[in-house]
C-alpha positions as CSV (number, residue, x, y, z in Angstrom):
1,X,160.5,193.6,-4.3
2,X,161.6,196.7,-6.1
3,X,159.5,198.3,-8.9
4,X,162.1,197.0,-11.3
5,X,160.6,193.6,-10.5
6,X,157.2,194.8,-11.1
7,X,156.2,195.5,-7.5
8,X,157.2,198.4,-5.1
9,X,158.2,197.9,-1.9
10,X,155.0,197.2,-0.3
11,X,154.6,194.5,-2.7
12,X,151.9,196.7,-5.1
13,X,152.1,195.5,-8.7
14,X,153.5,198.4,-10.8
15,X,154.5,198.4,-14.6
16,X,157.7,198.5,-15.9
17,X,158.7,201.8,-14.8
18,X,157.7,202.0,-11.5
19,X,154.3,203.5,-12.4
20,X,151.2,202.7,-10.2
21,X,148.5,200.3,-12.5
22,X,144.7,199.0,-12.2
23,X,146.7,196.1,-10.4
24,X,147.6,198.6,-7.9
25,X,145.1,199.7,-7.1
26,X,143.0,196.0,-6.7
27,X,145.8,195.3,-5.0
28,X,145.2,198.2,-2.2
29,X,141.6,198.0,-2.2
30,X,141.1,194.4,-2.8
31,X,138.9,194.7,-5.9
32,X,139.2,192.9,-8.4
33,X,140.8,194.6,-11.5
34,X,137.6,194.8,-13.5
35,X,135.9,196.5,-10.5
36,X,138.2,199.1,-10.2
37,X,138.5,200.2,-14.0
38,X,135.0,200.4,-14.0
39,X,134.8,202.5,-10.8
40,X,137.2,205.0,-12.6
41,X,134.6,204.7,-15.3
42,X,131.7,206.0,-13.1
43,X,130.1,202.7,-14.3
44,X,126.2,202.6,-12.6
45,X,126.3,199.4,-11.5
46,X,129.3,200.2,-9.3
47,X,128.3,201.1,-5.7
48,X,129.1,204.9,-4.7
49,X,131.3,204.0,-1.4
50,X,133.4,201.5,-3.8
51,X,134.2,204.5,-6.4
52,X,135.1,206.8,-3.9
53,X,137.0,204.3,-2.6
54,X,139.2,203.4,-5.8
55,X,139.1,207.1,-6.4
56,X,140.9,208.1,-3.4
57,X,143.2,205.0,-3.6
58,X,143.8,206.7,-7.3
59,X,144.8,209.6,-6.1
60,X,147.3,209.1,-3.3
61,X,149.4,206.7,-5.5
62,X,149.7,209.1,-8.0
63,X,147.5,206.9,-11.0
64,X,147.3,207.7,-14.3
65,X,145.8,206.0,-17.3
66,X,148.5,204.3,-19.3
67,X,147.8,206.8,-22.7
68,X,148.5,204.0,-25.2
69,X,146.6,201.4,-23.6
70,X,143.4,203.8,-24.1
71,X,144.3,204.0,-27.5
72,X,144.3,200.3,-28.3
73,X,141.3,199.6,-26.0
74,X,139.4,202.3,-27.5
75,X,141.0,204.2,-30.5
76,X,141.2,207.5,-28.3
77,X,143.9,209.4,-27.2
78,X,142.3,211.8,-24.5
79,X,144.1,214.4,-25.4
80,X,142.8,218.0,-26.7
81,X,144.6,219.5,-28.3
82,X,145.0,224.0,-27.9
83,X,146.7,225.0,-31.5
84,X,148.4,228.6,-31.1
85,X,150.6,230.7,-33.0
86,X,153.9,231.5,-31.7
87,X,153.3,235.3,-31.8
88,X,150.2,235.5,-29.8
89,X,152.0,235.3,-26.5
90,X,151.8,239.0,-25.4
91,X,150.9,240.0,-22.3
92,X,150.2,236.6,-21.0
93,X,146.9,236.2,-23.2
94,X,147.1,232.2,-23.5
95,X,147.9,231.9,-20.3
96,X,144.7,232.6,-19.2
97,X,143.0,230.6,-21.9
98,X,145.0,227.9,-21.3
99,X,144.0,228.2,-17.6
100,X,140.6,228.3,-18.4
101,X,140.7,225.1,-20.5
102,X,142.7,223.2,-17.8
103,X,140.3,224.2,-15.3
104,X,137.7,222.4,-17.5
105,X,139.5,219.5,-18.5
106,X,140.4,218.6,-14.8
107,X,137.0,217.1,-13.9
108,X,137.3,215.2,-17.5
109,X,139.7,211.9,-18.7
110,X,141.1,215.1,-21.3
111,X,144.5,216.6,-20.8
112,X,145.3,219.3,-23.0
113,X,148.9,219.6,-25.3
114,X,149.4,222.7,-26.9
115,X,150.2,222.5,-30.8
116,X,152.4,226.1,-32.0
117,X,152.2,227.1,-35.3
118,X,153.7,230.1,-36.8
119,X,151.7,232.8,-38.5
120,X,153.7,232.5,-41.3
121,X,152.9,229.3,-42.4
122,X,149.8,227.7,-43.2
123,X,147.1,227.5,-40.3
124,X,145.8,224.4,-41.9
125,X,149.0,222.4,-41.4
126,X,148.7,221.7,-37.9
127,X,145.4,220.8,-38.0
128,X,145.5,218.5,-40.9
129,X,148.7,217.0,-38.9
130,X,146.9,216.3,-35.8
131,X,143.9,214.5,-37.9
132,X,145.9,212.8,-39.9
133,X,148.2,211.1,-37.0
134,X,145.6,210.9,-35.0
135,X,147.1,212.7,-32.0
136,X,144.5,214.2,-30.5
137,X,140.6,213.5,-29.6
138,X,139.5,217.4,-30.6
139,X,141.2,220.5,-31.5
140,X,140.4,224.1,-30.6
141,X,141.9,227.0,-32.4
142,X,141.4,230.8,-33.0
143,X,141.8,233.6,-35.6
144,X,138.9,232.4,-37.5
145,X,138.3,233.5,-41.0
146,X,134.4,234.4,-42.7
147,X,135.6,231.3,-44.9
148,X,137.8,229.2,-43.0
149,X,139.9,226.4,-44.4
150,X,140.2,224.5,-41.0
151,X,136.3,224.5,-40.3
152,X,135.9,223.1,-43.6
153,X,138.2,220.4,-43.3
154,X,137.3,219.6,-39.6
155,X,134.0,219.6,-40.8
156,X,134.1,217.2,-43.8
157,X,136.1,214.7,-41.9
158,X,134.0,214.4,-38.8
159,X,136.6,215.7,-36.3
160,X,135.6,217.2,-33.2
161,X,136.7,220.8,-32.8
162,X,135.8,224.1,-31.2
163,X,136.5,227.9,-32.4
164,X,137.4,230.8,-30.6
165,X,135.6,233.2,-33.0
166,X,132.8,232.6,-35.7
167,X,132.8,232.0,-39.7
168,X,130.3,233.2,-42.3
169,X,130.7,229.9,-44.4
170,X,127.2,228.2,-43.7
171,X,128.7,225.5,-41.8
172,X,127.3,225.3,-38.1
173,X,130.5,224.8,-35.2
174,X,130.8,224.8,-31.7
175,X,132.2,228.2,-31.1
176,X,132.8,230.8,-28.3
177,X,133.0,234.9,-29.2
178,X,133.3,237.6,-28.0
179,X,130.9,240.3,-29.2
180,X,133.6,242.8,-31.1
181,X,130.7,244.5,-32.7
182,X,128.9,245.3,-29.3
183,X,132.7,246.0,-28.2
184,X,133.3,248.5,-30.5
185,X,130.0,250.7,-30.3
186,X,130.3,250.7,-26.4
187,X,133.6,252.1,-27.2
188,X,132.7,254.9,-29.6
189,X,129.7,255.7,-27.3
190,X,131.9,255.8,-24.2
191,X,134.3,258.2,-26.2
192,X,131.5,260.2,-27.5
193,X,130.1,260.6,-23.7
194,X,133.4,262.2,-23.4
195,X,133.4,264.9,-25.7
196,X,135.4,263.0,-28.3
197,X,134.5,263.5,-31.9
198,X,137.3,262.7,-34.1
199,X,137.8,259.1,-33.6
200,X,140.5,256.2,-34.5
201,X,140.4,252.6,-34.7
202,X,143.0,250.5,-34.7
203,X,141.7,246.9,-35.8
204,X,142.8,243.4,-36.0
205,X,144.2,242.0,-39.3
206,X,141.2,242.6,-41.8
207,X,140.9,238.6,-42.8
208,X,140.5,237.8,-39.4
209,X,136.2,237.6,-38.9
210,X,136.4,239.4,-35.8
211,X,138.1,242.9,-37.3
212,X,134.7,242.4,-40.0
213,X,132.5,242.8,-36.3
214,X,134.6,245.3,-34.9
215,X,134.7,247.4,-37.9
216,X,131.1,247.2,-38.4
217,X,130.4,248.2,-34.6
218,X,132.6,251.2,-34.7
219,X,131.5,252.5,-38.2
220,X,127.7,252.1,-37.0
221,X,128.5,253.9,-33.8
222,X,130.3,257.2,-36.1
223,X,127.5,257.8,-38.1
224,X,124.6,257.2,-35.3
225,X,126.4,259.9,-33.0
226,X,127.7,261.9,-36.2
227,X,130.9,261.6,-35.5
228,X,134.1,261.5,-37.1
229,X,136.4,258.1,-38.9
230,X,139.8,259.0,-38.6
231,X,141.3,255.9,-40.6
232,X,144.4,254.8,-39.7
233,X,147.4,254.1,-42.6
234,X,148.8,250.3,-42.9
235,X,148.8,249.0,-38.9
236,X,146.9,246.6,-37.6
237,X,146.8,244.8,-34.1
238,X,149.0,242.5,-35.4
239,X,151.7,245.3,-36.5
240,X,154.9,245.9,-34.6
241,X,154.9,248.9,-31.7
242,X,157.1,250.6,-33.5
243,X,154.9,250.4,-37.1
244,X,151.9,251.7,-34.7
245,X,153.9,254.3,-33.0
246,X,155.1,255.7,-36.5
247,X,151.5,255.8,-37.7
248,X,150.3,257.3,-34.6
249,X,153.0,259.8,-34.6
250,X,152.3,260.7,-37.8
251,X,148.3,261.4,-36.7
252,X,149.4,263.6,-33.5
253,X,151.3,265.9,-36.1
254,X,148.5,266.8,-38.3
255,X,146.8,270.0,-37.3
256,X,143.6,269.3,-38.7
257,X,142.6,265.7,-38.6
258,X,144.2,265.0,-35.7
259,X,142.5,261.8,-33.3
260,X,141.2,262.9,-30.1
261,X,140.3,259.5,-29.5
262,X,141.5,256.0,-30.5
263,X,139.1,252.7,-29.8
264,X,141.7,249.5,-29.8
265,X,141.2,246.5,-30.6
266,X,143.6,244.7,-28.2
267,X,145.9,246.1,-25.0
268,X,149.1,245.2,-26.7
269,X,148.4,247.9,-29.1
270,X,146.8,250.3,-27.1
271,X,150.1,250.6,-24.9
272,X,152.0,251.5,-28.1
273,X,148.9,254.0,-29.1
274,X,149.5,255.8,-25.9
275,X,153.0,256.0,-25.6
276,X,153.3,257.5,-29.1
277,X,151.1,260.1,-28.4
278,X,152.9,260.6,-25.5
279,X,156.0,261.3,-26.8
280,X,154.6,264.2,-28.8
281,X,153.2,266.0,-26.2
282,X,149.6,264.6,-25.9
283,X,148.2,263.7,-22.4
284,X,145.9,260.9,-22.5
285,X,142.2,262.0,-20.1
286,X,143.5,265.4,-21.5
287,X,144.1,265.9,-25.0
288,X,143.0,262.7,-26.2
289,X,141.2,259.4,-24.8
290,X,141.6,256.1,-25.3
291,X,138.6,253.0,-25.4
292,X,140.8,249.3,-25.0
293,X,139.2,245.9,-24.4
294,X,141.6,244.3,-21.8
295,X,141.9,240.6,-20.6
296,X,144.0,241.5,-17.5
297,X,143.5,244.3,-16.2
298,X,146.4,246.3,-16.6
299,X,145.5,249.1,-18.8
300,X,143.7,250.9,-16.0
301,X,147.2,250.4,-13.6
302,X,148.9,251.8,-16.8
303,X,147.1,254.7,-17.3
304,X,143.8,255.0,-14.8
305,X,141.9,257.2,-17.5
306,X,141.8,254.7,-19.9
307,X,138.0,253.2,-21.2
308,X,138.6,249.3,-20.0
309,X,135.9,246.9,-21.2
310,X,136.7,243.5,-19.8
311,X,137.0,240.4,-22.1
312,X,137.4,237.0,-20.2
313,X,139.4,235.0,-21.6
314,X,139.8,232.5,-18.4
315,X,136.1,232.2,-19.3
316,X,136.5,231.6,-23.1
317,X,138.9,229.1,-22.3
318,X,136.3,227.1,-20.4
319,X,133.7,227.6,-22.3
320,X,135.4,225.8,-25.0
321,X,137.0,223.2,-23.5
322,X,133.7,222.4,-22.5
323,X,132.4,223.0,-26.5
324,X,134.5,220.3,-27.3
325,X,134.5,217.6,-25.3
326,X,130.7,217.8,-25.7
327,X,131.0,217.7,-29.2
328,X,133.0,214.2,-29.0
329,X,130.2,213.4,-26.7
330,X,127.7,213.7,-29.4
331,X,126.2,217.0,-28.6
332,X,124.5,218.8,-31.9
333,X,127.0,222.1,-32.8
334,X,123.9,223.9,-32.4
335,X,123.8,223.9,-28.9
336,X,127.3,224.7,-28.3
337,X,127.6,227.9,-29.9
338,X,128.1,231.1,-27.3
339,X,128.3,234.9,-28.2
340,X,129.5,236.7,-25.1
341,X,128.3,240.4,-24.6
342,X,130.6,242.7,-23.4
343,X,129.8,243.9,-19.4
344,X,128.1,247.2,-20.1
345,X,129.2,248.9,-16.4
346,X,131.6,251.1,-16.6
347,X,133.4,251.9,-12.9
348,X,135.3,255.2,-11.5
349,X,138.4,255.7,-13.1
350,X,137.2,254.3,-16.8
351,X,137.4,250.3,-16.1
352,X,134.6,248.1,-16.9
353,X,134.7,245.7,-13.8
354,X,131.8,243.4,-15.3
């Protein structure tokens, strides 16, 4: 019979539209149907050979769990859900996060959808859509804020989630960082070890709780080696190339505080750092040097005397995938909180390989 008819044409039950079932599987293995869900459930009083069994069965017939079905058996949706704004695709960042948190997820029942919102708009709005239609079993996000409006509202309503940065709000969180402040004093120091002593930082958006930790790193740093702040006028990470190339222009020109070295708080911006400084005359490893933390390792193949310290993000993504699903599990926030230190060796050529 054809899968039209319910079966395929080895006479397998399949649903309506062709798609393998429990009853498929039964029918392979010849288990019966409660037997083979609870395999798939890892249930303990399932023999070992009889899981692997229905798993393998599972897997060459292409099985899936029907998604609604879950949700009317058990009020969950397996589904995570990654919200990310629409501007922070540079340079194939989320790609590796999102790799990180599918690699994860694959030895879970979670599949992750990805939720854009625009920076524009109201970061609470996507999260407050996904609780309130219920759309998703957890949510991670980043761009964290000291006093966060989504952690408070994830918070109150008992909804599993997991940051990519830290608050200051007194509400405990699953989160993964990465150590900006450590970040920025290896940066400085790094610079200093150089010779450098007039030094620039170009930092992320100053609501954001991560420019707070890189800004407190770098300015620590200046006035333990007595150095010098050069501040930088109006630009952020966040800013346009051509915004940071104006600014940076505008630095190169003046004759008497004048960078001779820039500490960046992303690579996006450090490319448009160097090539404005470029274009008036200044050689970078010459004239001026440049500290970056860099998720793919292209700064150094850019320009090899560029300071790289390595941030993970393949491993952030991981990490809190892992935050999250634990938290649904039950697991105290407390335990699920990771600060990651940058790698503190620094290879030939200016890249931190760690």
């Amino acid at each position: 019979m054809s899968a039209v008819d319910g079966r395929d044409g080895a006479g397998a039950p399949r649903d309506a539209a062709g798609r393998p079932t429990l009853k498929t599987i039964a029918y392979m293995t010849g288990l019966g149907v409660t037997t083979v869900s609870r395999a798939l459930h890892d249930a303990p009083d399932i023999g070992q050979a009889t899981k692997e069994r229905v798993r393998l069965v599972a897997n060459q017939i292409g099985y899936r769990p029907n998604r609604a079905g879950v949700r009317l058996r058990t009020g969950k949706t397996n589904v995570i859900s990654l919200i990310l704004s629409v501007e922070t695709e540079v340079l194939g960042l989320t790609s590796h996060l999102v790799h990180g948190i599918s690699e994860y997820l694959a030895g879970s029942p979670y599949h992750l959808i990805v939720t854009p919102y625009s920076l524009q708009n109201d970061p609470l709005d996507p999260v407050r859509y996904i609780v309130e239609t219920a759309s998703a079993d957890g949510v991670i996000f980043s761009r964290t804020e000291p006093q966060d409006a989504r952690v408070r509202y994830l918070h109150e309503r008992g909804f599993p989630f997991a940051t990519h940065g830290r608050t200051d709000m007194g509400v405990a969180h699953p989160f993964f960082d990465f150590d900006n402040e450590r970040y920025a004093e290896m940066a400085v120091e790094r610079l200093a070890a150089r010779g450098r002593r007039r030094l620039a930082l170009l930092r992320p958006p100053g609501a954001l709780t991560f420019a707070h930790h890189m800004s407190m790193g770098f300015e620590r740093a200046i006035d333990r080696l007595d150095l010098i702040d050069i501040p930088m006028r109006d630009v952020t990470t966040d800013s346009s190339h051509e915004a940071i190339e104006a600014e940076v222009a505008r630095m190169m020109r003046s004759s008497r505080r004048r960078p001779d070295g820039f500490v960046c708080g992303s690579a996006n911006s450090a490319i448009a750092v160097i090539g404005a400084a470029e274009a008036e005359g200044f050689e970078v490893g010459r004239d001026f040097d440049l500290a970056v933390k860099d998720s793919f390792r292209i700064m150094q193949k850019f320009r090899r005397e560029t300071i790289v310290i390595h941030e993970n993000f393949r491993a952030a993504g991981n990490a809190l995938a892992e935050a999250v699903v634990r938290t649904i599990e039950g697991v105290p926030p407390e335990r699920l909180q990771r600060l990651e230190e940058p790698p503190g060796d620094i290879a030939p050529g200016g890249s931190d390989e760690g």
